[in-house]
N, C-alpha and C positions, 0 to 999 in steps of 0.2 A: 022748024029746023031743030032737028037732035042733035043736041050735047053732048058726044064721046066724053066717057072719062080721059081724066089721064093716064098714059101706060106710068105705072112706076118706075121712077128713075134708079139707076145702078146702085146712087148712093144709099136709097132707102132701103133697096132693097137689103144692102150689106147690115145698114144698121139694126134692120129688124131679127137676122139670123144672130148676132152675137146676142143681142137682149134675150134671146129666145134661149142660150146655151149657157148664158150666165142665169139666167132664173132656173135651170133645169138643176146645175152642180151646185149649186148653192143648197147645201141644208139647212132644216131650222133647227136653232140651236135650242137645248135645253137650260131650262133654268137653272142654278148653283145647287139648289136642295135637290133638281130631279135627278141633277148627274151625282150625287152625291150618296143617292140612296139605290141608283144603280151602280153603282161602285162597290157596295156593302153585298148586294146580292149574286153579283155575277163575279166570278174570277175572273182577275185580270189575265190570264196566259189565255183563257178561251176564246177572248174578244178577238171579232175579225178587225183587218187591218182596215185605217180610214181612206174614204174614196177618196179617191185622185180624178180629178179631169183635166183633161189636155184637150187643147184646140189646135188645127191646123198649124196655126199660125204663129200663137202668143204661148203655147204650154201653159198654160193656169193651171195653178194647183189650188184646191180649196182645202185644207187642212182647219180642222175643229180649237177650238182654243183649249176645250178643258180635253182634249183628249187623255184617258190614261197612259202614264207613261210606261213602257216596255217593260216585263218581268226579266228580273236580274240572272242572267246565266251565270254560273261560276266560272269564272277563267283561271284552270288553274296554274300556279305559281309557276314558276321556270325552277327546276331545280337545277344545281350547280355541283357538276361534276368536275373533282378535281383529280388530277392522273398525276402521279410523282415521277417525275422523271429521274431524281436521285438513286442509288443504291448506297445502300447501307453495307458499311463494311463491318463485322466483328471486332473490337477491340478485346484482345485478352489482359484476361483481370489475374494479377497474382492471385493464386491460393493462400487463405489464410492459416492455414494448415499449418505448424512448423516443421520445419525438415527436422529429422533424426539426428540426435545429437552422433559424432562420426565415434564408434567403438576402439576402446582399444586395440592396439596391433605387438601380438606377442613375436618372437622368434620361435622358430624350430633350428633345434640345433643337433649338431652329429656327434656322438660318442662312443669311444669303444671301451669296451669286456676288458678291465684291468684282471681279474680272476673270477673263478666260480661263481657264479650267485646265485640265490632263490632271488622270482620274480614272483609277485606276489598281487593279490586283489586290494589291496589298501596299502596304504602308507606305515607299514611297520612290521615288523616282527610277530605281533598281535595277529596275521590275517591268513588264512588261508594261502598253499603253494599253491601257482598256477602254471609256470613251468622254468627251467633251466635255463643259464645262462654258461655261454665258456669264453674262455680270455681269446680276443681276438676278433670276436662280434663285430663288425660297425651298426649302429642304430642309429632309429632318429628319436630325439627327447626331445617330447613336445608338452609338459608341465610338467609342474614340481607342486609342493604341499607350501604349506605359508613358510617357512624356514629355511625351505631351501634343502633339506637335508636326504628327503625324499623326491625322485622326478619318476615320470611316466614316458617310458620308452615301447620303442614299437620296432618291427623290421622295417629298412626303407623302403617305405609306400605299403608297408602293410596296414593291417586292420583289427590286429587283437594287440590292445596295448594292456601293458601290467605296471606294477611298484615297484622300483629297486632301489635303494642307500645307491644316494647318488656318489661318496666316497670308493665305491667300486667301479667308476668311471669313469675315464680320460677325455674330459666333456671340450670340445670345442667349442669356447665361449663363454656369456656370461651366466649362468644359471639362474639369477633374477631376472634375467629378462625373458623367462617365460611365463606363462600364465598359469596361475591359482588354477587348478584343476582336481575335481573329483569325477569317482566312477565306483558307477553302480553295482555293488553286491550282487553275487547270483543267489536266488532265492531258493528255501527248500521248498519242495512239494509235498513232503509228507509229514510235515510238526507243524502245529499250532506255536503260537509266541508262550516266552516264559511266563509263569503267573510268580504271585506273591512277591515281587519287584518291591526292597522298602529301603534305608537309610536312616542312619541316626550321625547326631552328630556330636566329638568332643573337643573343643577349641579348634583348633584347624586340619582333625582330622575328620573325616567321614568314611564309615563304613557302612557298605551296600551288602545288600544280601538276596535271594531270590528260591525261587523253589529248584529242585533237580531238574534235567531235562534226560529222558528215560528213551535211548535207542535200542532198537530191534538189531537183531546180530548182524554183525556187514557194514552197517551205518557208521561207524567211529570212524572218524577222519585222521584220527592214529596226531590228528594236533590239540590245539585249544580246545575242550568244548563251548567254553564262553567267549565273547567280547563284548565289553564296557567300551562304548565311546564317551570320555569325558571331557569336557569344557569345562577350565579350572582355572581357580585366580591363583597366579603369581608373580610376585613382583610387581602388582599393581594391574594385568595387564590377564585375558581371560587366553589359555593357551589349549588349543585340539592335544588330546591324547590317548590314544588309546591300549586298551589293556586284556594281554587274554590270560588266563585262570582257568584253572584245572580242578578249582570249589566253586563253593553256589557261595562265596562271601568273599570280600575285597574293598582292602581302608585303602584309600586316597588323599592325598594332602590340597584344600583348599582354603585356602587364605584370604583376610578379607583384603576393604581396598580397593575393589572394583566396581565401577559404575553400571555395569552391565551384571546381569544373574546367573551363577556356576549351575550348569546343567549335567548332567549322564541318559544316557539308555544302554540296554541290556539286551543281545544278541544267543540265541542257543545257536551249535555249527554243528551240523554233522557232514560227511561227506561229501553230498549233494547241492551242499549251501548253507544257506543261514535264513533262520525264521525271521518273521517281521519280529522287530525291535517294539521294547517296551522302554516309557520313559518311566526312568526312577522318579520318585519324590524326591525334592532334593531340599533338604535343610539348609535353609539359609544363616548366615551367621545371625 
């Protein structure tokens, strides 16, 4: 009588397939120094990823104990954007600048032609005619010289102002209260300035001397040929004066007394004008 095996039962047979898939995924591991000296030779970023096995069933994963761990990617930082939502508005900054101190404010004032007069390029008797004056004028006087004694008048709204003694004038108003004003010489074109301009001095007076001044026929202004402007102590106090002369020499009285230094210069005139001025020496007391 033959013996049949036995057919294998269900159970064995299940138990033998998992033995069989658990011996398969399972690696053998390396030793400490073996993984350690493959660690030294091979980069870590080139090593393939460690096997995984999965079963039907259970999912088993077999993962390595010393596996190297993953090369460090850089993650870069989150930068931080900030958006203003403010506006700026301009604050104005005074200038430090200073404002301009505010200038005196003269008068112009109206007067008429008491009689005749020479109107003249300077304040005196000293200066060159510039034109005619007749009784019954109205003008406007828009300065005067420091004394008051001399103004500078003009036609209403005109543009060529001249000198007149303001005593020849029926001045509406106060005549100090115009302004210190000078005005400029017309110049010759055809003289040089005087030479040999000198001064001596005897107590309080001084006299000035200079060379001739030699005109060509025509040229004689039929006035002055000279004028001395001098600045001169009197009374303590340094007074504008000037002086025209008919010689190349002319004394002066200056006094002492004064804090300030008495000066002159020396003009030739023929009828075209007056040369540039020369300063005298001027002898101090």
């Amino acid at each position: 009588m033959r013996i049949k095996p036995h057919a294998p039962t269900l159970l064995s047979i299940a138990f033998l397939a998992f033995s069989l898939a658990a011996s398969a995924c399972t690696p053998s591991l390396p030793s400490h120094d073996t993984l350690q000296s493959r660690t030294e030779q091979v980069d870590i970023q080139t090593m393939p990823p460690s096997p995984t096995c999965q079963t039907t069933d259970a999912a088993i994963i077999m993962t390595p104990s010393q596996t190297p761990p993953p090369s460090q990617v850089p993650i870069p930082s989150p930068t931080l954007t900030t958006t203003s939502t403010s506006t700026h508005t301009p604050t104005w900054v005074p200038s430090l600048t200073p404002s301009p101190s505010p200038s005196a404010t003269y008068a112009i004032l109206r007067g008429t032609v008491l009689e005749q007069a020479n109107c003249r390029y300077g304040p005196g008797a000293a200066y060159l005619y510039k034109y005619g004056l007749y009784p019954g004028y109205n003008l406007e006087i828009i300065g005067r010289n420091e004394t008051g004694t001399w103004i500078v008048i003009q036609a209403i709204g005109g543009t060529n102002p001249c000198w007149v003694k303001a005593s020849l004038l029926d001045i509406k108003g106060e005549v100090m209260g115009l302004g210190p004003t000078s005005l400029s010489l017309p110049q010759s074109p055809y003289y040089s300035p005087l030479t040999g301009a000198n001064a001596q001095r005897s107590g309080d007076n001084v006299t000035i001397s200079w060379h001739p001044l030699v005109l060509r026929a025509g040229d004689d202004s039929l006035q002055f040929p000279y004028l001395v402007e001098a600045w001169l102590c009197q009374a303590g106090e340094i007074h504008f004066t000037p002086f025209g002369t008919w010689d190349t020499i002319l004394t002066v009285q200056d006094q002492v007394g004064c804090t300030e230094p008495s000066h002159a210069r020396v003009y030739g005139v023929e009828k075209h004008g007056y040369t540039n001025w020369v300063e005298i020496p001027w002898p101090q007391p």
